[in-house]
Residue frames as qw, qx, qy, qz and C-alpha x, y, z in Angstrom:
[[0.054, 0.528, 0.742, -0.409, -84.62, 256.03, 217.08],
 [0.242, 0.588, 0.097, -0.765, -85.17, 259.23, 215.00],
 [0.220, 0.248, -0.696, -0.637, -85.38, 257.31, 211.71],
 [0.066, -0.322, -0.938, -0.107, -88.10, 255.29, 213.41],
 [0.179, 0.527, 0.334, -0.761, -89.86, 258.66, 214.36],
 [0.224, 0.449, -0.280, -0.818, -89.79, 259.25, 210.73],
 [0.208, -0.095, -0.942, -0.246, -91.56, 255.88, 209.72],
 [0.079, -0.550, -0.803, 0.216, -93.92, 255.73, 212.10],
 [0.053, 0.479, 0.130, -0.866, -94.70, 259.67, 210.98],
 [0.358, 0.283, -0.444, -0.771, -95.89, 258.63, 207.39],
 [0.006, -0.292, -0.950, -0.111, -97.79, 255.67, 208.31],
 [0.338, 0.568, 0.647, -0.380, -100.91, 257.81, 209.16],
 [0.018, 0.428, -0.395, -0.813, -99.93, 259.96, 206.17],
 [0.148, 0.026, -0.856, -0.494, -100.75, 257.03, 203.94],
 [0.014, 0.496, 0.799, -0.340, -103.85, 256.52, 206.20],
 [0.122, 0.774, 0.184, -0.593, -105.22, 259.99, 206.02],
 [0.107, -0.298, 0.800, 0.510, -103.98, 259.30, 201.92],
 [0.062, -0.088, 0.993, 0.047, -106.11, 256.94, 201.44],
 [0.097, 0.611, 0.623, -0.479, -109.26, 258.27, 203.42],
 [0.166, 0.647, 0.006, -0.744, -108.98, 261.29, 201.15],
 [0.119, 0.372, -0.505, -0.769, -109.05, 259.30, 197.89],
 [0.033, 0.334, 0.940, 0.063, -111.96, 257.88, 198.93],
 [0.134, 0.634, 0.351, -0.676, -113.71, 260.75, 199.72],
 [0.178, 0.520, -0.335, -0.765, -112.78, 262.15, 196.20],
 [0.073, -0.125, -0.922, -0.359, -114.26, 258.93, 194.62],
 [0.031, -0.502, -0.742, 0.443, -117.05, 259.20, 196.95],
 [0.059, 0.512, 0.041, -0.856, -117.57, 262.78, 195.84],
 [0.142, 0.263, -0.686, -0.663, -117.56, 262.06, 191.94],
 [0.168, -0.275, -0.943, -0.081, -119.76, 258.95, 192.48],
 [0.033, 0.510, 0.685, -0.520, -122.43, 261.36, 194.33],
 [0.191, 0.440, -0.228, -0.847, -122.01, 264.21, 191.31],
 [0.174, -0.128, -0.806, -0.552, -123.24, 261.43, 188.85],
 [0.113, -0.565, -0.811, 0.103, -126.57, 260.63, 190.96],
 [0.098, -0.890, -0.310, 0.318, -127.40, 264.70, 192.40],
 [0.474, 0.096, -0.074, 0.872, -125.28, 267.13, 190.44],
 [0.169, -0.636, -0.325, -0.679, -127.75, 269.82, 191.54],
 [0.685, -0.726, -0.027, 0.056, -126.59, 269.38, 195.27],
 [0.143, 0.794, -0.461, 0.369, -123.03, 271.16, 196.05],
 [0.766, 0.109, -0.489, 0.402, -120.45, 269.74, 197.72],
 [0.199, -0.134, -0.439, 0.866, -119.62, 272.51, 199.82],
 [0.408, -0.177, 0.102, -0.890, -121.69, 274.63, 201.64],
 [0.103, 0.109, 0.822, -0.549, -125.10, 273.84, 203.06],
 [0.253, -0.361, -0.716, -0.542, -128.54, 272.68, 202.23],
 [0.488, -0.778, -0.389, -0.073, -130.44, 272.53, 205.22],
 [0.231, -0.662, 0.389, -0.597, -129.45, 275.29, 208.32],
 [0.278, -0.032, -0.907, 0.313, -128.54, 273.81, 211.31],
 [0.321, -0.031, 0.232, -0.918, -132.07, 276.14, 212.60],
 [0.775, 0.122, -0.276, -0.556, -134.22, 274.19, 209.85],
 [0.511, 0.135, -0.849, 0.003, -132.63, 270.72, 210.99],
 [0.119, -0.126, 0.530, -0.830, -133.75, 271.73, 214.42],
 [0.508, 0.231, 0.092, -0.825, -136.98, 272.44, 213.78],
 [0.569, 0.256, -0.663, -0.414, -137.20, 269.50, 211.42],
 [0.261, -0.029, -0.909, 0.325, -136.46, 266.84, 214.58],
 [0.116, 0.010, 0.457, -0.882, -138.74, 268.71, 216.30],
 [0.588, 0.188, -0.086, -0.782, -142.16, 268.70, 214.09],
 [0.664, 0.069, -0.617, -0.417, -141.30, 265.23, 213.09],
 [0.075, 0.009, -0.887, 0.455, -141.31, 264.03, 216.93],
 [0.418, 0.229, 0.596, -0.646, -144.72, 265.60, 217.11],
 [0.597, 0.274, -0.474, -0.586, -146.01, 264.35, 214.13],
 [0.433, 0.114, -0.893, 0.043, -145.37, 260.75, 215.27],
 [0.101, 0.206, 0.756, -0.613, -147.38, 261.55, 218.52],
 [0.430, 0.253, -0.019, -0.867, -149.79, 262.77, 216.57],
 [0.715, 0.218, -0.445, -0.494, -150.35, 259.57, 214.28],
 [0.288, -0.005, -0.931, 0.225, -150.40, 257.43, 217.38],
 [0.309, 0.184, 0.383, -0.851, -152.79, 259.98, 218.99],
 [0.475, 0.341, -0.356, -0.729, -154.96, 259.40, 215.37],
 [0.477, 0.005, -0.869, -0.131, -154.39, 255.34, 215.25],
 [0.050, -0.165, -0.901, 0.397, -155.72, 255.09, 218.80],
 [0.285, 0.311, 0.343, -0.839, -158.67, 257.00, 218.02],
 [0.555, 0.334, -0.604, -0.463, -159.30, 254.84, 215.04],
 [0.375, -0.186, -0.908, 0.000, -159.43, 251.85, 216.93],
 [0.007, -0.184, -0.658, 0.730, -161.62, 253.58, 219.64],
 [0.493, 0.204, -0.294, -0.793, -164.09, 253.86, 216.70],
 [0.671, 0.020, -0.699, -0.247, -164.40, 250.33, 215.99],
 [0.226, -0.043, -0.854, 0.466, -164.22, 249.60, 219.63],
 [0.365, 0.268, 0.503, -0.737, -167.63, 251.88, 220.30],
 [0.579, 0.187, -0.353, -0.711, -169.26, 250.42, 217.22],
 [0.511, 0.096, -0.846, -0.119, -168.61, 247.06, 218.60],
 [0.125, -0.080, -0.604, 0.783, -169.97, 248.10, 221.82],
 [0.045, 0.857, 0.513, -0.030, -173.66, 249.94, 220.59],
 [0.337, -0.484, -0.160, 0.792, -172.06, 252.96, 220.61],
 [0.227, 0.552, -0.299, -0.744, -172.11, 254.35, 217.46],
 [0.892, 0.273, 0.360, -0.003, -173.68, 252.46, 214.13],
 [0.819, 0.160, 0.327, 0.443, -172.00, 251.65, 211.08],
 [0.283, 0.817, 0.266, 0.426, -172.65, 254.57, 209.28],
 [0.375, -0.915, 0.126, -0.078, -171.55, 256.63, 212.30],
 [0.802, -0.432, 0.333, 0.244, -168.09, 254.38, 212.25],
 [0.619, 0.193, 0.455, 0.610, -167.40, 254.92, 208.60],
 [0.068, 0.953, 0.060, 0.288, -167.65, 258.50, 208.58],
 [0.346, -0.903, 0.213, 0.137, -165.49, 258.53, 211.53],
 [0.752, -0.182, 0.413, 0.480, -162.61, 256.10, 210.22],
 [0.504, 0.755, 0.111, 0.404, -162.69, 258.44, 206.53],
 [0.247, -0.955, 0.129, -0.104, -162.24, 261.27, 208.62],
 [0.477, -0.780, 0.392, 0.099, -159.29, 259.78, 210.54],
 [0.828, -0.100, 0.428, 0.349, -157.62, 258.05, 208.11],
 [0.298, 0.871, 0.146, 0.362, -157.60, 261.13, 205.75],
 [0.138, -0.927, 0.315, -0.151, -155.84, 262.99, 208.77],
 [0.716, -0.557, 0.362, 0.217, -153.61, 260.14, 209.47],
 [0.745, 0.527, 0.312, 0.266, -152.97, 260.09, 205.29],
 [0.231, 0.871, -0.098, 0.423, -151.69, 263.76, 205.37],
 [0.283, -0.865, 0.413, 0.028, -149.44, 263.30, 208.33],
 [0.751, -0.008, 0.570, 0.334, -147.65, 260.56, 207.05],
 [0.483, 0.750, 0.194, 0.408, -147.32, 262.81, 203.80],
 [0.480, -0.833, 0.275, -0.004, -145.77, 265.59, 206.86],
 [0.742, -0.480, 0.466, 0.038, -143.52, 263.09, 208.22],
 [0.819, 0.233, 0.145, 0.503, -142.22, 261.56, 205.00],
 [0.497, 0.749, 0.018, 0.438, -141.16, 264.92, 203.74],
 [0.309, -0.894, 0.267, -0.186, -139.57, 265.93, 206.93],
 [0.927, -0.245, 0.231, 0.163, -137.66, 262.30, 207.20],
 [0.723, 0.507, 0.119, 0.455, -135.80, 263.90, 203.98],
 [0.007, -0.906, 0.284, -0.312, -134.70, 267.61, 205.44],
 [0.646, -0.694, 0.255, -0.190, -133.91, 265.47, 208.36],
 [0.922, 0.148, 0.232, 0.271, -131.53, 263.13, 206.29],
 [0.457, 0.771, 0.108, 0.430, -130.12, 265.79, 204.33],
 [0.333, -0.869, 0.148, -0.334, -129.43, 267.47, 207.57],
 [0.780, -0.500, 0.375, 0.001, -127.84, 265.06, 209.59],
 [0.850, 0.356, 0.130, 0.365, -125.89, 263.46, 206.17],
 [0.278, 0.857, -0.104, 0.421, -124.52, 267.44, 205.63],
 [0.534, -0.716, 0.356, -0.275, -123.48, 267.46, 209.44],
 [0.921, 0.031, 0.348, 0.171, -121.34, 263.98, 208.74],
 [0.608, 0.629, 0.079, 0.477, -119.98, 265.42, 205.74],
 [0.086, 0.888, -0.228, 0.390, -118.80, 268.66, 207.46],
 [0.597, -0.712, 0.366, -0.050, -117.57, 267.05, 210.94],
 [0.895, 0.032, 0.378, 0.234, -115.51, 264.14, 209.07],
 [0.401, 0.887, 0.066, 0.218, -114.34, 267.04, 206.80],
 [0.215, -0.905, 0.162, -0.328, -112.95, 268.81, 209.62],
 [0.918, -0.326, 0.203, -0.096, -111.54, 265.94, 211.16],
 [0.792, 0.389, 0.237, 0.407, -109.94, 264.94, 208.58],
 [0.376, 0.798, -0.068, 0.466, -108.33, 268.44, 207.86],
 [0.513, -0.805, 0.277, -0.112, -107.21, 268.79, 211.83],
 [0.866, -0.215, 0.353, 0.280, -105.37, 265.07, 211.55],
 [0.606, 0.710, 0.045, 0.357, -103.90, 266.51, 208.13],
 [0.114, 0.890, -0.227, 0.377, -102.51, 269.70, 209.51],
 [0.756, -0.512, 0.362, -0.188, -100.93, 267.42, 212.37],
 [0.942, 0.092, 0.200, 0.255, -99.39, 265.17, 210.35],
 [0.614, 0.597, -0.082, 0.510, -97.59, 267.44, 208.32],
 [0.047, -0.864, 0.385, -0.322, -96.19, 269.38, 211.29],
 [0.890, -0.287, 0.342, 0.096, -94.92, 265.68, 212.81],
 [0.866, 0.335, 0.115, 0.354, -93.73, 265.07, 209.14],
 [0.155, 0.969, -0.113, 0.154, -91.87, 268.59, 209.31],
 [0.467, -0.631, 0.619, 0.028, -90.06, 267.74, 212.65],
 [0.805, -0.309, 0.433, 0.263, -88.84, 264.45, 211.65],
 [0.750, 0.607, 0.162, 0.207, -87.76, 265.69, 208.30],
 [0.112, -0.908, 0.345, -0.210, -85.40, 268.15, 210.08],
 [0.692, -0.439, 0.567, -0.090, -84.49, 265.21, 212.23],
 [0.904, 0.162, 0.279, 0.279, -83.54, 263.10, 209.33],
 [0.267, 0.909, -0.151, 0.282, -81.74, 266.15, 207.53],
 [0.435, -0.760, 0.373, -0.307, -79.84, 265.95, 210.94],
 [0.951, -0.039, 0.302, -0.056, -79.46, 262.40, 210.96],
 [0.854, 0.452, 0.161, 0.203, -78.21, 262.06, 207.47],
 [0.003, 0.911, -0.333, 0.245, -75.75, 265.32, 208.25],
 [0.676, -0.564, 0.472, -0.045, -74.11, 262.93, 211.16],
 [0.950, -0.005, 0.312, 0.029, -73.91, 260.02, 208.75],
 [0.291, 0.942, -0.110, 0.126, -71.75, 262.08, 206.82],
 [0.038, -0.781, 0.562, -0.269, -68.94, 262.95, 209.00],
 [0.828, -0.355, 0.428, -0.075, -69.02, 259.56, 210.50],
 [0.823, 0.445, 0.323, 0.143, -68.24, 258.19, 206.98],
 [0.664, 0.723, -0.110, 0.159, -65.61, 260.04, 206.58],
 [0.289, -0.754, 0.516, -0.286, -64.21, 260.16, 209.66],
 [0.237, 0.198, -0.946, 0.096, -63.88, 256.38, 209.54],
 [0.741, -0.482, -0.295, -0.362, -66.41, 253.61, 211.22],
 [0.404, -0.630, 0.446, -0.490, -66.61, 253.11, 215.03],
 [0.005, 0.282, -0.946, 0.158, -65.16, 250.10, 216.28],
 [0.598, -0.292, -0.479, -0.572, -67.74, 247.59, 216.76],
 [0.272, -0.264, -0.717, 0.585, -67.56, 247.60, 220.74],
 [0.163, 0.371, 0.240, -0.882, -68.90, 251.02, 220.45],
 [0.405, -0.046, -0.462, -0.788, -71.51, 250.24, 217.78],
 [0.390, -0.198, -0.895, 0.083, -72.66, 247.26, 219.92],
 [0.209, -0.498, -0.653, 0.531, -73.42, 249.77, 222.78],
 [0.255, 0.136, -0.124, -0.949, -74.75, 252.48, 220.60],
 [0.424, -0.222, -0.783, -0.397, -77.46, 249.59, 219.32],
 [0.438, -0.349, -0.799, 0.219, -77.96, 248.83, 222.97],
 [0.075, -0.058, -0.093, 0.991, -78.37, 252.10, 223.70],
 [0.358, -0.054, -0.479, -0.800, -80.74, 252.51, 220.94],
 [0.435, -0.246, -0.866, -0.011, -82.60, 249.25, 222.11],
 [0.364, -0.495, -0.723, 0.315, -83.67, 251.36, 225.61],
 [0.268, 0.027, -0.172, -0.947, -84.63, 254.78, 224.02],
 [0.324, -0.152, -0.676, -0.644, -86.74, 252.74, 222.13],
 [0.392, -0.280, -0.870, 0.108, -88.19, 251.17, 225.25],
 [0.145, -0.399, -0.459, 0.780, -88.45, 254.37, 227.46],
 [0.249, 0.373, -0.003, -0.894, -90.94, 255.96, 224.45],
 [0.220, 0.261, 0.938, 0.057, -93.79, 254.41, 223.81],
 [0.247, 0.618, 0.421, -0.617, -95.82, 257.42, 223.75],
 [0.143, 0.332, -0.561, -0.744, -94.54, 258.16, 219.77],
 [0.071, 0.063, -0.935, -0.341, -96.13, 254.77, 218.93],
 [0.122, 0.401, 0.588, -0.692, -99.22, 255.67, 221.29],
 [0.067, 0.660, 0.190, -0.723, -100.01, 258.35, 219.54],
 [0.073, 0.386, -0.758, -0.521, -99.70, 257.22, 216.08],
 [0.120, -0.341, -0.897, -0.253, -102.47, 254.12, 216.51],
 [0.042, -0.478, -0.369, 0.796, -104.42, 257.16, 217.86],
 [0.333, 0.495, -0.294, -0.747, -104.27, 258.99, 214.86],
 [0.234, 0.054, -0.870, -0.431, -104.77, 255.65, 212.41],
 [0.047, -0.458, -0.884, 0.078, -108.30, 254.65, 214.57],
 [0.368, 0.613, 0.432, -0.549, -109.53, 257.70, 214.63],
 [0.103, 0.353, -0.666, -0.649, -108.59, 257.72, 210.58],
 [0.197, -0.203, -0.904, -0.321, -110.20, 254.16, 209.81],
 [0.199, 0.481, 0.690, -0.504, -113.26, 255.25, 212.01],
 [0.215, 0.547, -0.200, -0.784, -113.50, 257.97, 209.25],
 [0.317, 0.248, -0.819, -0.409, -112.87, 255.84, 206.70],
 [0.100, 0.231, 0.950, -0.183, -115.50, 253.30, 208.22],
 [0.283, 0.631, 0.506, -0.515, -118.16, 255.68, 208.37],
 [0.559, 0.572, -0.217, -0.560, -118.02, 257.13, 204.81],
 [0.062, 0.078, -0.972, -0.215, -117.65, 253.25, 203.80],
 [0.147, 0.301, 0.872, -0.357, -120.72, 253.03, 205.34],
 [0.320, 0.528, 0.141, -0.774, -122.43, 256.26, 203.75],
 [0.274, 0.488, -0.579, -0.593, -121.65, 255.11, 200.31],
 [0.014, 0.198, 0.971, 0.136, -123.34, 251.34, 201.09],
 [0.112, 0.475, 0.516, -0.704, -126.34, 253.48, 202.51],
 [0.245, 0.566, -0.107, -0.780, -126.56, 255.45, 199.59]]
């Protein structure tokens, strides 16, 4: 049962492997398009991303505020309200102010990308560096445990092999460890889904991009 601790310990290895030599492709592939944006560290603050959601929520109210008042032009011109001349002054007017928030809004959609992309990068980072430092202290123990293992197989081997009554019920033994600990195996497709989520989402960044 402890040599299957130590198998199932390097399957997420290769998982959390894997993830990381995408990232490093990922990375390389992102220097050719922006090398004038760092890897590490931060572009936007998490203050200015803030602030960024914020202006562009009222910006959108704003250029709905702006469109309905644009058709409420043409609605009092169709009405006597106002003449022509009076209608095409106002529509310049408001389509000039709805021109410059939509100029606003684009340039805020970018902080707000940049932001939220940088925040992705850093949490998937972390992630990624927590499941790391885990693994390797699993891989530690069971490496002891094989060390331990292989120490036994030793003396057995020279002491001579065990009838095969008593290997029969050491197997069977083995056979209802295995059953009574499920949690090893648990805890293992744990670590490999939240891995391929990782690995999903910067699969995704890199079609995005």
């Amino acid at each position: 049962m402890e040599a299957m601790d130590v198998l199932i310990g390097l399957v997420p290895g290769v998982i959390i492997g894997a993830v990381l030599v995408f990232a490093l492709r990922y990375g390389k592939k992102s220097e050719a398009s922006a090398k004038t944006v760092p890897m590490v560290g931060r572009t936007i603050l998490r203050e200015e991303l803030d602030k960024g959601k914020s202006d562009y929520k009222s910006l959108k109210l704003e250029k709905e505020i702006l469109a309905g008042a644009l058709t409420r032009v043409f609605e009092a011109e169709s009405k006597g309200k106002i003449t022509k001349a009076e209608r095409e002054i106002l529509t310049t007017k408001y389509r000039e102010q709805i021109k410059q928030v939509d100029t606003k809004i684009a340039d805020l959609e970018v902080i707000v990308e940049v932001g939220e992309l940088e925040n992705l990068r850093s949490d998937l980072v972390n992630m990624l560096e927590t499941k790391v430092s885990q693994i390797e202290r699993r891989l530690n123990d069971a490496r002891n445990r094989l060390e331990q293992i292989r120490g036994s197989a030793q003396i057995i081997i020279q002491e001579g092999e065990k009838p095969a009554t008593e290997q029969s019920e050491e197997k069977k033994a083995d056979k209802k460890v295995a059953k009574k600990e499920p949690a090893v195996d648990d805890k293992v497709k744990d670590i490999r889904n939240e891995v391929l989520e990782a690995l999903a989402r910067l699969e995704q960044m890199d079609i995005e991009g």
